[in-house]
N, C-alpha and C positions, 0 to 999 in steps of 0.2 A: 165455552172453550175458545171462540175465535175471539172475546175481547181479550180473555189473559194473553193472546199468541202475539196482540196488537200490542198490549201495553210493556211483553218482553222484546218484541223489537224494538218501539221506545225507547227500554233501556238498554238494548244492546248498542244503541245509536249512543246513547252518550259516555256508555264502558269504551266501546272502540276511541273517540274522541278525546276520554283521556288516556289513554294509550298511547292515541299519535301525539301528545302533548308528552306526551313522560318520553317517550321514543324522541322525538326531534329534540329533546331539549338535552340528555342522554348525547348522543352523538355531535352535539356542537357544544358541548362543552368537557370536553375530555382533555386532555393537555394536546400540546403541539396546534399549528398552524393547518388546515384541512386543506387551502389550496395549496401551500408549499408540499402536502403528501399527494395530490392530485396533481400537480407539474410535475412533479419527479417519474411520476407511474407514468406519465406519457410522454416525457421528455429527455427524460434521464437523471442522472443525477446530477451533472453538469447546468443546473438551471440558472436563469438569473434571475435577481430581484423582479426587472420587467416584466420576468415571463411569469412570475408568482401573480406579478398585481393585474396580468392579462387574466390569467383564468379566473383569479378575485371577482375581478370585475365582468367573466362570461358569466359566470355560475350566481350572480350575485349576492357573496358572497360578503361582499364590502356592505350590504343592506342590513340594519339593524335586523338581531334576531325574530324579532316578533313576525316584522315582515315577511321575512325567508321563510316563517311555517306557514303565514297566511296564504304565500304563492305556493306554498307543496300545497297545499288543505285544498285549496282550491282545482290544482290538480287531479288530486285524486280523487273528488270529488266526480272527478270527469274521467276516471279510469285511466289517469296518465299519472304513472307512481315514477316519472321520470328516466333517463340512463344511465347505464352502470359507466363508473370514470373507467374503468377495466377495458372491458370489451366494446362500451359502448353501444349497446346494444338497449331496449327498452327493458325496463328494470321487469316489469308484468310479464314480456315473454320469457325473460331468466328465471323467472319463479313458476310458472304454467308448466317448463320444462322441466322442470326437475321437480310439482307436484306429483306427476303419476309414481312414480318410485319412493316417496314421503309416504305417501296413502299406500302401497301394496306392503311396505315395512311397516306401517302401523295397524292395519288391517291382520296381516300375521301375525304379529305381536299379539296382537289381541285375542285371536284365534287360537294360539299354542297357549296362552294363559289359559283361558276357557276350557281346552281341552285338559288340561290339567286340573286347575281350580274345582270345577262342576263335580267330576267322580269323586275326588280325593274328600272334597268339603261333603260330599253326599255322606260317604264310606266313614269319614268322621264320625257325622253326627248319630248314624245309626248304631253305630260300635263306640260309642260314648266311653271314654276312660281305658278303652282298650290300648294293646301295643301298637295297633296300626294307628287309632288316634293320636297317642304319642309320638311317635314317627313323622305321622302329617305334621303337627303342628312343629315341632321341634326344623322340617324342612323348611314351612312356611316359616319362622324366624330367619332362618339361616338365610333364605331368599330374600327377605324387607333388609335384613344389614349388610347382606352383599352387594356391593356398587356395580352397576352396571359394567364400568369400563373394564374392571378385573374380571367380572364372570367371561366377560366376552375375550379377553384377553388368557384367559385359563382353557375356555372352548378352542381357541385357534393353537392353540398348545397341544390338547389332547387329539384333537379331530382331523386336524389339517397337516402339524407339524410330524407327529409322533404315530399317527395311524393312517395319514392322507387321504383319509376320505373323502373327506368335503374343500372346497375351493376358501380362500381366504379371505380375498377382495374383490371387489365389481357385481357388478349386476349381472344378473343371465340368469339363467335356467331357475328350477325350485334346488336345486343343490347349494347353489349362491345365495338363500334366501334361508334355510335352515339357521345355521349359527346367529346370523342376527336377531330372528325373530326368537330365539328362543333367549337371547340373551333381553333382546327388549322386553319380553313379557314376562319373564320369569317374576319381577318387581312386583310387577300386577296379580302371577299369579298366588304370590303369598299372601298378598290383603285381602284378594275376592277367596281363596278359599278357608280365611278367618271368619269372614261374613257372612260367608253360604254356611260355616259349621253354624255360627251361633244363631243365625237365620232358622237355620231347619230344626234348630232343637227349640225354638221358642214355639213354632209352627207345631213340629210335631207331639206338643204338651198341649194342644188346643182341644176343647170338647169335641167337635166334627169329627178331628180327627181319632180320638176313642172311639165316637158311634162309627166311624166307617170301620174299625178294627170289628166293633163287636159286631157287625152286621157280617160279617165272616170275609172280611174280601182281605186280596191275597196282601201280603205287605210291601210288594214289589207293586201293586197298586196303589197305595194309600200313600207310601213314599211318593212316587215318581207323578201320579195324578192328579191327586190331593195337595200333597205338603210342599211339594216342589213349586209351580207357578206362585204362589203366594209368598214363598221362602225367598220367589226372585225379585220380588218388589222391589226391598232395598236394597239388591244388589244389582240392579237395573241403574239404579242413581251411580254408585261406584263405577260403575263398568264405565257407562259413560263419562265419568269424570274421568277417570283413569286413560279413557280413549286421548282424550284430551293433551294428559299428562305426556301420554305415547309420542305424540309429536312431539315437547319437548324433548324427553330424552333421547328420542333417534337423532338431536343433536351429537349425542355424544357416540351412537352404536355409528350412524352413517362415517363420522370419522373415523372411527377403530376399523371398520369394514369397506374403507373407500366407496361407500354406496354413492351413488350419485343422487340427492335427493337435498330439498329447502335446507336442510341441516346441514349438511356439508357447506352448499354455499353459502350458509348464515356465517360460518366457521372462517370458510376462503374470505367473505368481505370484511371482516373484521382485520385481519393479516394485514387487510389490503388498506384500510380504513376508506373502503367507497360504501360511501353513508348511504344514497340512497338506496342501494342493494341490500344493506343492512336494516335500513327504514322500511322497507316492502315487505321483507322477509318474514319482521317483529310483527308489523302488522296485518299479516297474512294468515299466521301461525293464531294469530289472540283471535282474528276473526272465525277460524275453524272452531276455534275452542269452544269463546260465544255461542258461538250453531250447534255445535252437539250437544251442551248442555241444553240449550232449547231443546231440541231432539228428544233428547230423555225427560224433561216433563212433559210433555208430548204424550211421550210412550206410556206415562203411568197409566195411564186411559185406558190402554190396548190391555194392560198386565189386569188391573183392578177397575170392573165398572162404576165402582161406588167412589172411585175420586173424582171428582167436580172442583172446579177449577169456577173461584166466584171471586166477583170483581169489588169487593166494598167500598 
């Protein structure tokens, strides 16, 4: 196990590397002049040529491209992801700050799926072809083709506009944290509870689990003891990929819900076109990804002892 964990760091080192390569290469080549949008953000709009080829030449900027990634790479190699042209500030604390609020929205996300997903895919697979199976699954549909921005934009309609219950925008309390997370999860929880259906019906056609039935034990046993941990193997893989996925689309929930969180400011630097803000963010976000997917092959361990992880 600990040579697989060495040789996915490995490659997790060289996935991150082309990333910051797809990334830097991405943001300096998009149209427009990048120091004439950084003189202006600090100077006004009123700029002169002079004062464009002054910050050219602070940020250096005037230096062939290859070079300009080799001086970021080299940076960040050193934990110095540079400053935002905005506020000026170090790009790592702009992102540090606004990770805790990323992770508590995709942490819920993930959780309101789950709560959902787990019963409904259980209550599927045991009531096989039934009306409540039709139901489920005919929702789950409904959830994989409904876009995030809408469901959340239909939630702040029903919940907030029309019966005011819950708050719209910001961060605070668990009241502030309902609507998003149920709109970020919901995506998630129409895939994992297609997989937990077909999951548990593949399991629960397995010989064991006939001799546990014939051996008289109860079927709220054999379900939930038996058929369940094995049923969550491959949906162990999902969950975690999908965790993944969560950070990206709380791109799009943090903007509909002014959350303050990596996604919003991924959102703000773009507007703004200050790259390295936008450069930290990208690879900030790929590097969580990275890690939770290690994570979950990780975890197959913990779910099934018979996976061994062998180096050939």
């Amino acid at each position: 196990m600990l040579t697989y964990i060495v040789r996915r760091i490995g490659l997790m080192i060289f996935i991150m590397l082309g990333v910051s390569i797809i990334t830097f290469s991405m943001m300096h080549f998009v149209p427009g002049d990048p120091a004439e949008v950084i003189a202006i953000e600090r100077y006004g709009e009123e700029v002169t040529a002079d004062t464009i080829a002054h910050v050219r030449t602070e940020l250096g900027l005037d230096q062939p491209v290859y070079i300009q990634y080799l001086r970021w790479l080299s940076n960040v190699l050193q934990g110095d992801l540079g400053y935002s042209f905005r506020t000026d500030r170090p790009v790592l604390d702009e992102i540090l700050a606004r990770l805790p609020a990323t992770i508590q929205l995709a942490l819920a996300g993930m959780l309101a799926s789950l709560l959902i997903s787990i019963p409904v895919g259980i209550i599927s697979a045991t009531r096989q072809y039934s009306a409540v199976d039709n139901v489920s699954m005919f929702g789950a549909l409904l959830g994989v083709s409904m876009p995030n921005f809408w469901l959340g934009l239909l939630l702040i309609l029903f919940f907030s506009v029309y019966l005011g219950w819950l708050p719209v925008f910001g961060r605070g309390g668990i009241e502030h944290l309902i609507l998003p997370a149920i709109t970020l999860g919901t995506g998630m929880a129409a895939i994992t509870t297609r997989l937990i259906r077909s999951s548990m019906l593949e399991v629960l056609s397995q010989d064991y689990i006939q001799t546990a039935r014939a051996k008289g034990l109860k079927e709220r046993v054999v379900v939930y003891k038996h058929a369940l941990k094995n049923a969550m193997i491959p949906v162990a893989t999902v969950v975690g990929l999908q965790f993944g996925s969560l950070l990206e689309g709380a791109v799009i929930v943090e903007v509909i819900f002014a959350w303050p969180g990596i996604g919003r400011l991924l959102v703000d630097s773009i507007f703004a076109r200050d790259f390295m803000v936008i450069q930290g963010c990208l690879l900030f976000i790929a590097a969580m990804f990275v890690l939770v997917n290690l994570l979950v092959d990780v975890f197959y361990a913990y779910l099934d002892p018979r996976i061994r992880y062998e180096v050939r």
